[in-house]
C-alpha positions in Angstrom: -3.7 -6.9 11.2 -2.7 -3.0 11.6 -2.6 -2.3 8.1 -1.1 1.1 6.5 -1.4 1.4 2.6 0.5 3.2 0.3 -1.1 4.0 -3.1 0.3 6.2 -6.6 -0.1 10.0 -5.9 -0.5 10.2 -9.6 -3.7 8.2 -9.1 -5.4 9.8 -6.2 -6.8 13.0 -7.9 -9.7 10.7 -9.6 -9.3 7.6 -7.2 -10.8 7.9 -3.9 -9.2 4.3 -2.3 -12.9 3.2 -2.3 -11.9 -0.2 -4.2 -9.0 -1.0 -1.3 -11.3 -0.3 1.4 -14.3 -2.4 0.0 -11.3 -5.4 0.0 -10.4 -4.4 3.2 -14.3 -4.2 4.5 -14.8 -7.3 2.7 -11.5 -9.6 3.5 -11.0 -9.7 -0.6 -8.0 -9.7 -2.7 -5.0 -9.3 -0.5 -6.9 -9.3 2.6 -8.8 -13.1 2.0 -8.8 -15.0 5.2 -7.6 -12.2 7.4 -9.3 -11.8 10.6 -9.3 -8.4 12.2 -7.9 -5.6 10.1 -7.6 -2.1 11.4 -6.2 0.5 9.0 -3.9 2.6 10.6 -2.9 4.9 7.5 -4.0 5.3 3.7 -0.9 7.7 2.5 0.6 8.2 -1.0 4.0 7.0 -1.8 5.0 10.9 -2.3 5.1 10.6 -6.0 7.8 9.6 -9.0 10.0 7.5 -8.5 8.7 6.5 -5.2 11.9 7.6 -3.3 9.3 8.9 -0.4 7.3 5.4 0.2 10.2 4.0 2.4 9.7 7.6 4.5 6.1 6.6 4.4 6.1 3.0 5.5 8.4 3.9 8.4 5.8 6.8 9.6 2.9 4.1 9.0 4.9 1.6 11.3 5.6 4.5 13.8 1.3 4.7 13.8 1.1 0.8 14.7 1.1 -0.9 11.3 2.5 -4.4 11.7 1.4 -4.3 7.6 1.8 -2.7 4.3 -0.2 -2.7 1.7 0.9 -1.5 -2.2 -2.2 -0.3 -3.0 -2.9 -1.7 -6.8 -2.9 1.5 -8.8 1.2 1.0 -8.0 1.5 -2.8 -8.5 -1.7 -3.4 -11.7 -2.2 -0.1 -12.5 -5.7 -0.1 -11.9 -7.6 2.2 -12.7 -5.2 3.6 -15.1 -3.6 0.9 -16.8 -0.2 2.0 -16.1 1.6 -0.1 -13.1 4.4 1.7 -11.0 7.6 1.5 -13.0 9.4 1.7 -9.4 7.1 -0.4 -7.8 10.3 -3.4 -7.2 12.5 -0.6 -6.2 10.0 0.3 -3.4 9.2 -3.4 -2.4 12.7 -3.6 -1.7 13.9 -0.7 0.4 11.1 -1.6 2.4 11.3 -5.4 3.0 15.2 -4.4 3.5 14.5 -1.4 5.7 11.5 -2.9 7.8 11.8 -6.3 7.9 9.6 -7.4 11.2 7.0 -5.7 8.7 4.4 -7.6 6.2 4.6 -6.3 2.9 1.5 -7.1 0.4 1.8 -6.5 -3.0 -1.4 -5.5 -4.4 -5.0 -4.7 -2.5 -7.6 -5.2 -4.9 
């Protein structure tokens, strides 16, 4: 798996992605089972409402990801609490917009 993830700008001042790439060092969450996983990107999804993650996921795919990762801050609102409001909206234009593409939901 080439994996790029796409995580909640609001989010990354005080979160450093460190829980996503312990599941990704550690094949837990949305990565049990996977094999080989090589992170190709770690990107925010350019802030609200998430018009920019499509932009995003195309760039990631552009860089080799054959998979794309919602980092959880958008889709449980970890560590805030607070899940995307535009998270669907974003899950869609991509899925519609990349298809070949994997799209996972959460990471953590």
């Amino acid at each position: 798996m080439k994996l790029g993830i796409i995580r909640c700008m609001q989010t990354e001042d005080y979160c450093p992605g460190t829980a996503d790439f312990k599941a990704v060092r550690e094949k837990t969450g949305a990565f049990a089972g996977e094999e080989d996983i090589e992170v190709v990107g770690f990107i925010n999804c350019g802030g609200c409402p998430g018009k920019k993650a499509l932009l995003r996921a195309r760039e990631l795919t552009k860089r080799g990801a054959d998979t794309i990762a919602l980092a959880s801050c958008i889709t449980k609102g970890t560590p805030i609490g607070y899940p995307c409001p535009f998270q669907k909206k974003m899950c869609e234009l991509i899925e519609r917009d990349l298809p070949a593409v994997r799209l996972l939901d959460h990471t953590h």
